[in-house]
N, CA, C and O atoms as a Maestro MAE file, in Angstrom:
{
 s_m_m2io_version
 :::
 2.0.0
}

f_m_ct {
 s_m_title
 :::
 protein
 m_atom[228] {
  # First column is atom index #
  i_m_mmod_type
  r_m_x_coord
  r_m_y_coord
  r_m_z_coord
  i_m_residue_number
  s_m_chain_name
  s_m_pdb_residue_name
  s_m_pdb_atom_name
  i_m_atomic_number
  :::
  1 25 105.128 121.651 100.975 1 A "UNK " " N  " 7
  2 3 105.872 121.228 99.835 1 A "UNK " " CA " 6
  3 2 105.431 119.851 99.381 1 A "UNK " " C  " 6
  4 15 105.542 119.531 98.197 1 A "UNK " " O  " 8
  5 25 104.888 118.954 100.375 2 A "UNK " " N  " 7
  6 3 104.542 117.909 100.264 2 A "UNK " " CA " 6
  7 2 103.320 117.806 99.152 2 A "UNK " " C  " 6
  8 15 103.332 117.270 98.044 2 A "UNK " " O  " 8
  9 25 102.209 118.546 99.877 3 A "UNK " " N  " 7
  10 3 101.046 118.427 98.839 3 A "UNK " " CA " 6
  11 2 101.621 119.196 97.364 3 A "UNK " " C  " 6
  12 15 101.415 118.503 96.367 3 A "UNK " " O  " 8
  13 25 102.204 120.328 97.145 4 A "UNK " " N  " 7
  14 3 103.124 121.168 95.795 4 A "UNK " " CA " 6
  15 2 102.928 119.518 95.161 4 A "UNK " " C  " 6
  16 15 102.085 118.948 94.469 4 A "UNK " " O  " 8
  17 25 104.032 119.195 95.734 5 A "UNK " " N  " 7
  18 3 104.881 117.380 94.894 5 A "UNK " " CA " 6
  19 2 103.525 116.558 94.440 5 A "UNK " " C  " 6
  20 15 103.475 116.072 93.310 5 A "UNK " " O  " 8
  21 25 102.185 116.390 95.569 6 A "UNK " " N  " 7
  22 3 101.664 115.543 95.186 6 A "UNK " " CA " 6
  23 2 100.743 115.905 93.751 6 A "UNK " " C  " 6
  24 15 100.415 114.997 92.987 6 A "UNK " " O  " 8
  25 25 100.419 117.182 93.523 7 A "UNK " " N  " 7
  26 3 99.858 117.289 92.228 7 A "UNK " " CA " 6
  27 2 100.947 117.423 91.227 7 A "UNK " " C  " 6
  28 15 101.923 118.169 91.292 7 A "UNK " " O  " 8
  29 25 100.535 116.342 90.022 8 A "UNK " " N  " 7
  30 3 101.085 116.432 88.793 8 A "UNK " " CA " 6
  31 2 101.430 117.262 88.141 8 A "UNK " " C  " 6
  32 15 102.515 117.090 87.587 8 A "UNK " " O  " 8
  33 25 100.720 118.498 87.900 9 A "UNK " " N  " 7
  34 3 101.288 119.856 87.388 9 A "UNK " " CA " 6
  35 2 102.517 120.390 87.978 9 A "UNK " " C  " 6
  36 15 103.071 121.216 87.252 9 A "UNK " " O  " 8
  37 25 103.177 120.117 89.246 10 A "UNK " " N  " 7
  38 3 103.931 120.458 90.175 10 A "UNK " " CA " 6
  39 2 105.065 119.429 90.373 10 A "UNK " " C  " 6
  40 15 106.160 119.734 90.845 10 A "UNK " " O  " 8
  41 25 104.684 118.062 89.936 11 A "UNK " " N  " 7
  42 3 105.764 117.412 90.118 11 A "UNK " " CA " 6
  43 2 107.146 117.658 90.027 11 A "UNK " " C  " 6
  44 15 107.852 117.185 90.918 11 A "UNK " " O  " 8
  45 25 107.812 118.487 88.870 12 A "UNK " " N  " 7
  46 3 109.396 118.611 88.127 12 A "UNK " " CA " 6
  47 2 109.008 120.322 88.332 12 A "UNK " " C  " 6
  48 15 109.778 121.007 87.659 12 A "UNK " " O  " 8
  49 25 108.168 120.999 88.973 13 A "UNK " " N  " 7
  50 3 108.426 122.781 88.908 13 A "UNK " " CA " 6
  51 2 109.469 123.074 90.420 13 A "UNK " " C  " 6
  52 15 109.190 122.905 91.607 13 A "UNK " " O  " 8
  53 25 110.363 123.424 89.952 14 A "UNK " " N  " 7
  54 3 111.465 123.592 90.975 14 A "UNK " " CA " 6
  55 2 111.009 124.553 91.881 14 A "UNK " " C  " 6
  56 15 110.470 125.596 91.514 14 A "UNK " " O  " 8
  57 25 111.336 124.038 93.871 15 A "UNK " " N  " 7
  58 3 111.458 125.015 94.455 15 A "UNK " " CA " 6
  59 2 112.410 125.249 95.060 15 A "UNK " " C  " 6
  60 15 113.220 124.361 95.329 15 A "UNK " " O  " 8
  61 25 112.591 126.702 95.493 16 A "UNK " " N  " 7
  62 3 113.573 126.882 95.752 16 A "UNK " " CA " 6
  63 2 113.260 127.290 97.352 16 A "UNK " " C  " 6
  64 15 112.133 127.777 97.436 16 A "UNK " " O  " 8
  65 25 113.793 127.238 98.339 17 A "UNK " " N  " 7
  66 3 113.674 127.633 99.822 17 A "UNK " " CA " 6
  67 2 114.868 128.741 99.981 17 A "UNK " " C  " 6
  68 15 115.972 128.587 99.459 17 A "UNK " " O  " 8
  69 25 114.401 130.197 100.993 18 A "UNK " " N  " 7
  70 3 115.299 130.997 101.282 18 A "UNK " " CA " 6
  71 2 114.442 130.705 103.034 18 A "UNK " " C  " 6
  72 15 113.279 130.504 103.386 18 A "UNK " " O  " 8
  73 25 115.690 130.820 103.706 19 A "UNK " " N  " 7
  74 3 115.374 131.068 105.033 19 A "UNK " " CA " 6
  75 2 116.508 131.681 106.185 19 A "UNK " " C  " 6
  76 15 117.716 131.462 106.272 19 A "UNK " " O  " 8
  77 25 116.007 132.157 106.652 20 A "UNK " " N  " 7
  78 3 116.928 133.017 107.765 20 A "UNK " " CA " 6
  79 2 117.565 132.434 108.302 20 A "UNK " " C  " 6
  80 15 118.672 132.956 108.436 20 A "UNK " " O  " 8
  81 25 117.361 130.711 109.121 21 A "UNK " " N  " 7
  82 3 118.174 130.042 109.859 21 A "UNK " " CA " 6
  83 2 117.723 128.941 109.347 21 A "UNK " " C  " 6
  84 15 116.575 128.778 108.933 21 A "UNK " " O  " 8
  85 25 118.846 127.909 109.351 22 A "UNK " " N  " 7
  86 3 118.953 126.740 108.563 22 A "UNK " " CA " 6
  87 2 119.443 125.793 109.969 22 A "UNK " " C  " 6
  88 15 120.650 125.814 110.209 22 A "UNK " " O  " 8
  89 25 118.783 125.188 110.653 23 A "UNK " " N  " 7
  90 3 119.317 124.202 111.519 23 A "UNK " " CA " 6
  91 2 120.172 122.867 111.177 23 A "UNK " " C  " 6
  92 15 120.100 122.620 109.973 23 A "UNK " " O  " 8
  93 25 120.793 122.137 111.745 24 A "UNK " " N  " 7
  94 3 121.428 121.236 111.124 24 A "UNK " " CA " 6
  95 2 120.594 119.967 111.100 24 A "UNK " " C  " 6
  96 15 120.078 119.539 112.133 24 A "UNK " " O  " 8
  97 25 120.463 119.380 109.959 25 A "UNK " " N  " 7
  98 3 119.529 118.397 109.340 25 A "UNK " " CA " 6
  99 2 118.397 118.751 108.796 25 A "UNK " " C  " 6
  100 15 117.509 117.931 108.563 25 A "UNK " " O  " 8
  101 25 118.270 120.394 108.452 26 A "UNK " " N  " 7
  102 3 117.476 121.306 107.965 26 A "UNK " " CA " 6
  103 2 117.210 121.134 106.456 26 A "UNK " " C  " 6
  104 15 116.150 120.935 105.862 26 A "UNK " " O  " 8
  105 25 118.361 121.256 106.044 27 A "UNK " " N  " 7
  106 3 118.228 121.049 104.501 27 A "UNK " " CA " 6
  107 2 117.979 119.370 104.327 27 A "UNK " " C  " 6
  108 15 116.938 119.096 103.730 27 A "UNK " " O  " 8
  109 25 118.729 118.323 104.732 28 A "UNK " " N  " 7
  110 3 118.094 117.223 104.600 28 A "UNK " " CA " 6
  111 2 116.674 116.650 104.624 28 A "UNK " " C  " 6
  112 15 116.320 115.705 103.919 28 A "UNK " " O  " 8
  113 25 115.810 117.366 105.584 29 A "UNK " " N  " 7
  114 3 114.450 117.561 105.471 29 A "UNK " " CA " 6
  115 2 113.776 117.943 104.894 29 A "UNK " " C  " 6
  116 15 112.689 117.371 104.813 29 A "UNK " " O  " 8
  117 25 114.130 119.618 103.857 30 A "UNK " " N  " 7
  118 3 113.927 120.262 103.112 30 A "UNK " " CA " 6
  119 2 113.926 119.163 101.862 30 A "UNK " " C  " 6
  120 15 112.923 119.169 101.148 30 A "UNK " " O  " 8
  121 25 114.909 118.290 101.578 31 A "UNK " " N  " 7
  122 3 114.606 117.786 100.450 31 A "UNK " " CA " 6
  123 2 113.952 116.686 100.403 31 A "UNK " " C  " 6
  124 15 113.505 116.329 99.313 31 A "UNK " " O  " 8
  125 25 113.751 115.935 101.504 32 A "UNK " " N  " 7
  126 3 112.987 114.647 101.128 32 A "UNK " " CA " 6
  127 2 111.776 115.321 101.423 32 A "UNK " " C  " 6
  128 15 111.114 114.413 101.926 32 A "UNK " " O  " 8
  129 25 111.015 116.404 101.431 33 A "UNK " " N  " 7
  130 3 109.976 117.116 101.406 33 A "UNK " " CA " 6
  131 2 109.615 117.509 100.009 33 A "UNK " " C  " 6
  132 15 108.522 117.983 99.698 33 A "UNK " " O  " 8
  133 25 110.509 117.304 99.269 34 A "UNK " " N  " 7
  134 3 110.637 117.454 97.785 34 A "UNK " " CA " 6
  135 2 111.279 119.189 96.974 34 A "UNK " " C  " 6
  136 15 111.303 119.470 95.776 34 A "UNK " " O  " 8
  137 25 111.785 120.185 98.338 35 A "UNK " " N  " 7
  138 3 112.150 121.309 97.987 35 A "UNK " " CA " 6
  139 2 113.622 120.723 97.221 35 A "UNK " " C  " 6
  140 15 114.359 119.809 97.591 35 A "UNK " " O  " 8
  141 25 113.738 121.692 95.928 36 A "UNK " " N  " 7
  142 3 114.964 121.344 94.787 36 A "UNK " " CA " 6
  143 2 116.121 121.978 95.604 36 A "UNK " " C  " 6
  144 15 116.951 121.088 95.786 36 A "UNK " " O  " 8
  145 25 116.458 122.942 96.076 37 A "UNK " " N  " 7
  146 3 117.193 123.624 97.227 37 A "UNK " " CA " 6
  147 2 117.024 124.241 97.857 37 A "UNK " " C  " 6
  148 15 115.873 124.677 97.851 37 A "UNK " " O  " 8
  149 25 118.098 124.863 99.034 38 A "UNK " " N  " 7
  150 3 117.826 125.815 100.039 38 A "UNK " " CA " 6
  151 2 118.771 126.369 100.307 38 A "UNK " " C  " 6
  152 15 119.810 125.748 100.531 38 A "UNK " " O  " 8
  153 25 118.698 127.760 100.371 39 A "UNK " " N  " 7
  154 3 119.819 128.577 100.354 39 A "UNK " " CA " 6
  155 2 119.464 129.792 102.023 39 A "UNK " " C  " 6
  156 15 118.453 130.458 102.247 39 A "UNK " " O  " 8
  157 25 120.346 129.699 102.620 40 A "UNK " " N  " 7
  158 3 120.535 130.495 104.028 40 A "UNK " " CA " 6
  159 2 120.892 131.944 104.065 40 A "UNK " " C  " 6
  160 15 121.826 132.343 103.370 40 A "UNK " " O  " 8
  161 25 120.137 132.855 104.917 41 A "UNK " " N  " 7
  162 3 120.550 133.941 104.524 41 A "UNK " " CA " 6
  163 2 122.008 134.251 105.677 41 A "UNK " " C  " 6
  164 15 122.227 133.452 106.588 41 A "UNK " " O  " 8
  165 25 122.821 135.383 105.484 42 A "UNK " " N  " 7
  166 3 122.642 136.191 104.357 42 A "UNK " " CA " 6
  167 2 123.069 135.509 103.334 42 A "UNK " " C  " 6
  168 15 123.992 134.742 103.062 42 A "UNK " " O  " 8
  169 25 121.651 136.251 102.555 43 A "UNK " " N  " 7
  170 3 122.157 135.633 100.916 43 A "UNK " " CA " 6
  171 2 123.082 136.376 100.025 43 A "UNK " " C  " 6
  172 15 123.317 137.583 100.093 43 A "UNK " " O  " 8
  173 25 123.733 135.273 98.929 44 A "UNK " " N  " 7
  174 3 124.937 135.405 98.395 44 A "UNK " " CA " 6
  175 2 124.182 135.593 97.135 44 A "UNK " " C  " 6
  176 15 123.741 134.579 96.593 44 A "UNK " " O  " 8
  177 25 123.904 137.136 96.415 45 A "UNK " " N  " 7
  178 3 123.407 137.326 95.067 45 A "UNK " " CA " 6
  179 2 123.750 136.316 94.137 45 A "UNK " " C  " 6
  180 15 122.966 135.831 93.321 45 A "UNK " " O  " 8
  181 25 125.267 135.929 94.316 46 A "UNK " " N  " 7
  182 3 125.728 135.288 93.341 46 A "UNK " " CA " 6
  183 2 125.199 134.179 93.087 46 A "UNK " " C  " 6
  184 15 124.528 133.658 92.198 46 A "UNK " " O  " 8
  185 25 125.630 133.939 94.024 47 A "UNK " " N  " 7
  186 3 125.128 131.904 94.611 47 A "UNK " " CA " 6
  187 2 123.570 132.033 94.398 47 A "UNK " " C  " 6
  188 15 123.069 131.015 93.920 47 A "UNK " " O  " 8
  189 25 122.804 132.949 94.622 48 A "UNK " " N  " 7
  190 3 121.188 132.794 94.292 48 A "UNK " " CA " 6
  191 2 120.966 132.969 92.985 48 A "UNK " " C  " 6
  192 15 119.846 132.583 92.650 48 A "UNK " " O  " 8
  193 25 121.826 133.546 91.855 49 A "UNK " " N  " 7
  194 3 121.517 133.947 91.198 49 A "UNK " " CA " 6
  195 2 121.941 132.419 90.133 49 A "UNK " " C  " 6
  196 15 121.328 131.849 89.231 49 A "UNK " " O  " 8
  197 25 122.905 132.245 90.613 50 A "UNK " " N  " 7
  198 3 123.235 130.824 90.069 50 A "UNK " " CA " 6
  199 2 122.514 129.232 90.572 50 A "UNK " " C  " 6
  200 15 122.692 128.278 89.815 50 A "UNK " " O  " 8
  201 25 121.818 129.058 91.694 51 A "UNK " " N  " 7
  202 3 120.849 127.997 91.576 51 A "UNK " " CA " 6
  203 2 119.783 128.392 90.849 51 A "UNK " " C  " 6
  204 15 119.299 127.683 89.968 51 A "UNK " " O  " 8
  205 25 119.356 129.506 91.150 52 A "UNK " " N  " 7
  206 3 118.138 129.753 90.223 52 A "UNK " " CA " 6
  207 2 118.246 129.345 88.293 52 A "UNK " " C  " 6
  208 15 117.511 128.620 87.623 52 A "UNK " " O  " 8
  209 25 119.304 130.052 87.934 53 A "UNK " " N  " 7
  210 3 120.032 129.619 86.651 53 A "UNK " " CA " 6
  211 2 119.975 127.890 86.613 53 A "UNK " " C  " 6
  212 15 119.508 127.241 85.677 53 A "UNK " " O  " 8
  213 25 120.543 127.345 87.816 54 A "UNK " " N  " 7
  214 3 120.870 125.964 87.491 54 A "UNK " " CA " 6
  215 2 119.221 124.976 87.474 54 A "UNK " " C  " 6
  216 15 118.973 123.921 86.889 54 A "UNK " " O  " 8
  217 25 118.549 125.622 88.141 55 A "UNK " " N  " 7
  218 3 117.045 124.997 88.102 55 A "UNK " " CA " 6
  219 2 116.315 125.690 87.049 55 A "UNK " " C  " 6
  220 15 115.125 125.383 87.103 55 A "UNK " " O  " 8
  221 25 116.589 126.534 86.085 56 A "UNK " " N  " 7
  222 3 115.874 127.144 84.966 56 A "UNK " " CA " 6
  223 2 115.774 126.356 84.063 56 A "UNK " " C  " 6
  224 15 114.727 125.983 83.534 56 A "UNK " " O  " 8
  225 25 117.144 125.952 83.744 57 A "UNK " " N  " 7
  226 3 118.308 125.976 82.551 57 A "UNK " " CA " 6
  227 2 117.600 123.913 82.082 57 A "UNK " " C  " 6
  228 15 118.123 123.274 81.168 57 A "UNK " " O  " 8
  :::
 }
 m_bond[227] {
  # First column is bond index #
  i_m_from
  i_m_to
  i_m_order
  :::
  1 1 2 1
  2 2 3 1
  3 3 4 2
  4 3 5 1
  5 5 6 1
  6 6 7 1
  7 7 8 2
  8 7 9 1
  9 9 10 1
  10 10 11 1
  11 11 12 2
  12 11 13 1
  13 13 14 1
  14 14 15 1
  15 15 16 2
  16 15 17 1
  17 17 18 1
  18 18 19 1
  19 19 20 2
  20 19 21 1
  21 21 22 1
  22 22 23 1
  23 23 24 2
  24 23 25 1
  25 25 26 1
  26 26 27 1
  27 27 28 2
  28 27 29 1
  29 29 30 1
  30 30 31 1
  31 31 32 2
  32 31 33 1
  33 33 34 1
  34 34 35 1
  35 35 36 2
  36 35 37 1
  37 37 38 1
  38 38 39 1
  39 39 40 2
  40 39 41 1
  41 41 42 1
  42 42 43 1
  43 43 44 2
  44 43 45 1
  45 45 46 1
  46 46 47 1
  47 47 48 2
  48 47 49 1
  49 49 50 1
  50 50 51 1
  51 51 52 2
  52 51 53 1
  53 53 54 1
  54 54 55 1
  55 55 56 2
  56 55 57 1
  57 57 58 1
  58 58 59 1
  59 59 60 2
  60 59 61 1
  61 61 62 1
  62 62 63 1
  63 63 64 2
  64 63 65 1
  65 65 66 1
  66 66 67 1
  67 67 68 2
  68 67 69 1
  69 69 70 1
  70 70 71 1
  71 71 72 2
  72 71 73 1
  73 73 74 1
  74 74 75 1
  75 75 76 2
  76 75 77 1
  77 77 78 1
  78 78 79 1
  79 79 80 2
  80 79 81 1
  81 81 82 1
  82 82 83 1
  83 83 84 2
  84 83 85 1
  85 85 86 1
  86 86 87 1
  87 87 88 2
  88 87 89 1
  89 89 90 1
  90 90 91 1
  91 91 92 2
  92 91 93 1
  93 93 94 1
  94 94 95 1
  95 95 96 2
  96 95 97 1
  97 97 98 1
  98 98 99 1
  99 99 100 2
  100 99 101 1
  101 101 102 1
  102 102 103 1
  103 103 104 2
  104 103 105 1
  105 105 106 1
  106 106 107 1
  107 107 108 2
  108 107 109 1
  109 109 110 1
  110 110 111 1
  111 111 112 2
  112 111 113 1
  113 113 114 1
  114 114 115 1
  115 115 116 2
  116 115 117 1
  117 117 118 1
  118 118 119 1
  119 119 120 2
  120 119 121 1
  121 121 122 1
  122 122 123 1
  123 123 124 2
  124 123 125 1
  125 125 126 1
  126 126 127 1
  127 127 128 2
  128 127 129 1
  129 129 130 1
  130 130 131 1
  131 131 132 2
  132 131 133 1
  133 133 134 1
  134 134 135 1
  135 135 136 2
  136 135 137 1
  137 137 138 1
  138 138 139 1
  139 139 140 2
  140 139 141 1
  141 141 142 1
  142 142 143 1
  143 143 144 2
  144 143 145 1
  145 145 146 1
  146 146 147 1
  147 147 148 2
  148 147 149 1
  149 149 150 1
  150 150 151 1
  151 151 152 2
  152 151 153 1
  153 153 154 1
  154 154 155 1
  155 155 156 2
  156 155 157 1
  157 157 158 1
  158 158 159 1
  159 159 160 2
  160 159 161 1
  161 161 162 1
  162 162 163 1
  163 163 164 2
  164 163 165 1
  165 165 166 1
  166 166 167 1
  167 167 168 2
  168 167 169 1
  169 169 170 1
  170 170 171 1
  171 171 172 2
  172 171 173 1
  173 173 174 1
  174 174 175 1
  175 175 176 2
  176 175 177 1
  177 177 178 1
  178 178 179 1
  179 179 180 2
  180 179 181 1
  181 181 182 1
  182 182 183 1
  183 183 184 2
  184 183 185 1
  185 185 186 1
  186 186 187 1
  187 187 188 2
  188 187 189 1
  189 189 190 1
  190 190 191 1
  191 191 192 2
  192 191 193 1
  193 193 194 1
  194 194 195 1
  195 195 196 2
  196 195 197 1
  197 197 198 1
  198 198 199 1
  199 199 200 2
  200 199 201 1
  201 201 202 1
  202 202 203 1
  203 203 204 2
  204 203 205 1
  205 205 206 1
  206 206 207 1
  207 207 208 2
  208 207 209 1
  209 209 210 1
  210 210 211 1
  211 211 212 2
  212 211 213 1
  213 213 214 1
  214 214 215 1
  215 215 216 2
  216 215 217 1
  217 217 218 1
  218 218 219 1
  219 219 220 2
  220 219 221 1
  221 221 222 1
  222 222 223 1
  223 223 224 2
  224 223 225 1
  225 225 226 1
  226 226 227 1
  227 227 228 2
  :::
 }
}
């Protein structure tokens, strides 16, 4: 995710992380890595369907 961030074309293109197990201080890492969020499974259609919306939009 790191190198994603370091090219310019990539700077502001949102990512999104799905993962099976999310440890604690998981997502905090996830973002200063530059991922936009992270969502744990099982996944919640809704809730995925709505960050995705909120990083489109």
């Amino acid at each position: 995710m790191k190198a994603i961030r370091a090219n310019k074309a990539f700077e502001t293109t949102p990512i999104l992380v799905l993962t099976a197990k999310a440890f604690k201080g998981d997502q905090e890492k996830c973002l200063e890595c530059g991922v936009s969020d992270l969502r744990t499974k099982p996944i919640n259609l809704e809730q995925l369907f709505s960050t995705i919306k909120k990083w489109l939009v």
